[in-house]
N, C-alpha and C positions, 0 to 999 in steps of 0.2 A: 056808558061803556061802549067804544066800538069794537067789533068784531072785524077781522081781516079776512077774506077767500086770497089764500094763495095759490097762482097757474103756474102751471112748473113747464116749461117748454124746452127739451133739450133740443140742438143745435149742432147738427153738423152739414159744413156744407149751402151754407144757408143763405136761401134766395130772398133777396131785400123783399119783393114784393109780396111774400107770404108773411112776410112779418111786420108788415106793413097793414095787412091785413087784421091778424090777428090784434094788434093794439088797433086798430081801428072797430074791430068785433068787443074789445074790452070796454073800451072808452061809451060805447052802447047799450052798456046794461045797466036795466034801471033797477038799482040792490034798492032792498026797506031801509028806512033810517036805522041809523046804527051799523052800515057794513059798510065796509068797504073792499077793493081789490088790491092787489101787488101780483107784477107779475115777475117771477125768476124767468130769467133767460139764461141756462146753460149752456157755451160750446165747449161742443167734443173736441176737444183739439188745444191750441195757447196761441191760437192769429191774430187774437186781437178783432176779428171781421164781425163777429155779433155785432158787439160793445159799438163798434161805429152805426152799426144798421139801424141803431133804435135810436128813438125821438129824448128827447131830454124830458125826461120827465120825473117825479122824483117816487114814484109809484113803482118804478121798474127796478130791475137791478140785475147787473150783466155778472158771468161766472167764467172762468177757463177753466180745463181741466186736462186733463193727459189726453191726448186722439185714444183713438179705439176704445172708448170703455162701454160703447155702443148707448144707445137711449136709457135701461134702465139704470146703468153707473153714471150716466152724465147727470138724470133726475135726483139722483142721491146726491150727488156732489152737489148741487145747487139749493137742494134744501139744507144740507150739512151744512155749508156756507153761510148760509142765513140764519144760521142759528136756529132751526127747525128742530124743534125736540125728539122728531121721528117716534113719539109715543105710541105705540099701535092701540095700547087702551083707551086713550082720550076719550073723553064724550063728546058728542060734538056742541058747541053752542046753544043756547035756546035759540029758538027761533028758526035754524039751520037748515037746511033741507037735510032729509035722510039721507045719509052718506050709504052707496051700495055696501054690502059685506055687515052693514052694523044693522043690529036691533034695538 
Protein backbone atom coordinates (compact mmCIF):
# COMPACT_ATOMS: atom_id res chain seq x y z
CA UNK A 1 0.00 0.00 0.00
CA UNK A 2 1.21 3.67 -0.60
CA UNK A 3 0.26 6.31 1.43
CA UNK A 4 0.30 9.94 -0.18
CA UNK A 5 1.36 13.41 2.14
CA UNK A 6 -0.61 16.10 0.35
CA UNK A 7 0.98 20.10 0.43
CA UNK A 8 -1.66 22.42 -0.27
CA UNK A 9 0.12 25.71 -1.29
CA UNK A 10 -2.46 28.61 -2.11
CA UNK A 11 -1.31 31.18 -4.58
CA UNK A 12 -1.83 34.53 -5.18
CA UNK A 13 0.31 36.60 -6.89
CA UNK A 14 2.83 34.29 -7.16
CA UNK A 15 6.64 34.77 -7.51
CA UNK A 16 8.22 31.91 -9.95
CA UNK A 17 11.10 31.75 -7.76
CA UNK A 18 9.39 30.71 -4.55
CA UNK A 19 7.83 28.07 -6.30
CA UNK A 20 10.59 27.00 -7.64
CA UNK A 21 11.75 26.65 -4.47
CA UNK A 22 9.27 24.87 -2.83
CA UNK A 23 9.18 21.90 -5.61
CA UNK A 24 12.82 21.93 -5.32
CA UNK A 25 12.38 21.68 -1.18
CA UNK A 26 9.76 18.71 -2.18
CA UNK A 27 11.59 16.78 -4.57
CA UNK A 28 14.27 16.58 -1.31
CA UNK A 29 12.57 14.72 1.05
CA UNK A 30 13.77 11.42 1.78
CA UNK A 31 9.85 9.75 2.79
CA UNK A 32 10.05 5.67 4.28
CA UNK A 33 9.05 3.36 1.67
CA UNK A 34 5.54 3.21 1.05
CA UNK A 35 5.04 7.33 0.86
CA UNK A 36 4.85 9.29 -1.24
CA UNK A 37 4.11 13.29 -2.08
CA UNK A 38 1.55 15.45 -4.27
CA UNK A 39 1.65 18.80 -4.29
CA UNK A 40 -1.87 20.97 -4.76
CA UNK A 41 -1.10 24.26 -6.02
CA UNK A 42 -4.06 26.60 -5.77
CA UNK A 43 -4.50 30.21 -7.24
CA UNK A 44 -6.44 32.72 -5.95
CA UNK A 45 -7.66 34.20 -8.71
CA UNK A 46 -8.43 32.25 -12.79
CA UNK A 47 -4.87 33.77 -14.76
CA UNK A 48 -3.84 30.73 -15.57
CA UNK A 49 -0.06 32.28 -14.00
CA UNK A 50 0.37 29.15 -11.39
CA UNK A 51 -0.27 26.34 -13.88
CA UNK A 52 2.56 27.87 -16.28
CA UNK A 53 5.08 28.50 -13.13
CA UNK A 54 5.37 24.73 -12.29
CA UNK A 55 7.50 22.08 -13.77
CA UNK A 56 5.70 19.17 -15.46
CA UNK A 57 5.55 16.76 -13.31
CA UNK A 58 2.85 14.36 -12.73
CA UNK A 59 3.01 14.59 -8.68
CA UNK A 60 1.58 18.20 -8.97
CA UNK A 61 -1.65 19.52 -9.86
CA UNK A 62 -2.54 23.15 -10.46
CA UNK A 63 -6.24 24.73 -9.34
CA UNK A 64 -7.97 28.25 -10.19
CA UNK A 65 -10.46 29.70 -8.23
CA UNK A 66 -12.46 32.96 -7.70
CA UNK A 67 -9.43 36.02 -6.65
CA UNK A 68 -10.23 37.23 -3.17
CA UNK A 69 -11.14 34.09 -1.43
CA UNK A 70 -7.86 34.73 0.59
CA UNK A 71 -5.34 31.64 1.63
CA UNK A 72 -7.78 29.60 3.62
CA UNK A 73 -10.74 29.50 0.75
CA UNK A 74 -8.08 29.07 -1.83
CA UNK A 75 -6.63 25.80 0.43
CA UNK A 76 -10.26 24.42 0.43
CA UNK A 77 -10.85 24.82 -3.03
CA UNK A 78 -7.75 22.96 -4.03
CA UNK A 79 -8.23 20.03 -1.71
CA UNK A 80 -12.13 20.10 -2.81
CA UNK A 81 -10.66 19.79 -6.33
CA UNK A 82 -8.74 16.80 -5.68
CA UNK A 83 -11.28 15.08 -4.42
CA UNK A 84 -9.97 15.34 -0.73
CA UNK A 85 -12.53 14.01 1.51
CA UNK A 86 -11.86 16.90 4.07
CA UNK A 87 -12.67 14.11 6.89
CA UNK A 88 -11.72 15.98 10.12
CA UNK A 89 -12.00 12.38 11.93
CA UNK A 90 -9.64 10.32 9.76
CA UNK A 91 -6.90 8.54 11.49
CA UNK A 92 -3.97 9.31 10.21
CA UNK A 93 -1.96 6.29 8.51
CA UNK A 94 0.27 3.80 10.27
CA UNK A 95 3.37 4.83 10.16
CA UNK A 96 2.40 8.69 9.78
CA UNK A 97 3.84 11.28 11.83
CA UNK A 98 1.47 12.68 14.45
CA UNK A 99 -0.59 15.14 12.93
CA UNK A 100 -0.90 18.43 15.41
CA UNK A 101 -4.56 18.68 17.04
CA UNK A 102 -4.77 14.74 16.93
CA UNK A 103 -4.35 12.07 19.62
Amino acid sequence: MTYTISVVTPAYRPVPQYLTEAYQSLCRQDLPAGWEWQWLVQEDGQTGEVAAMLPDDPRISAGRGRPGGGSAATRGAGLQDDGWPCDTQAAPAPGSPRLAGRS
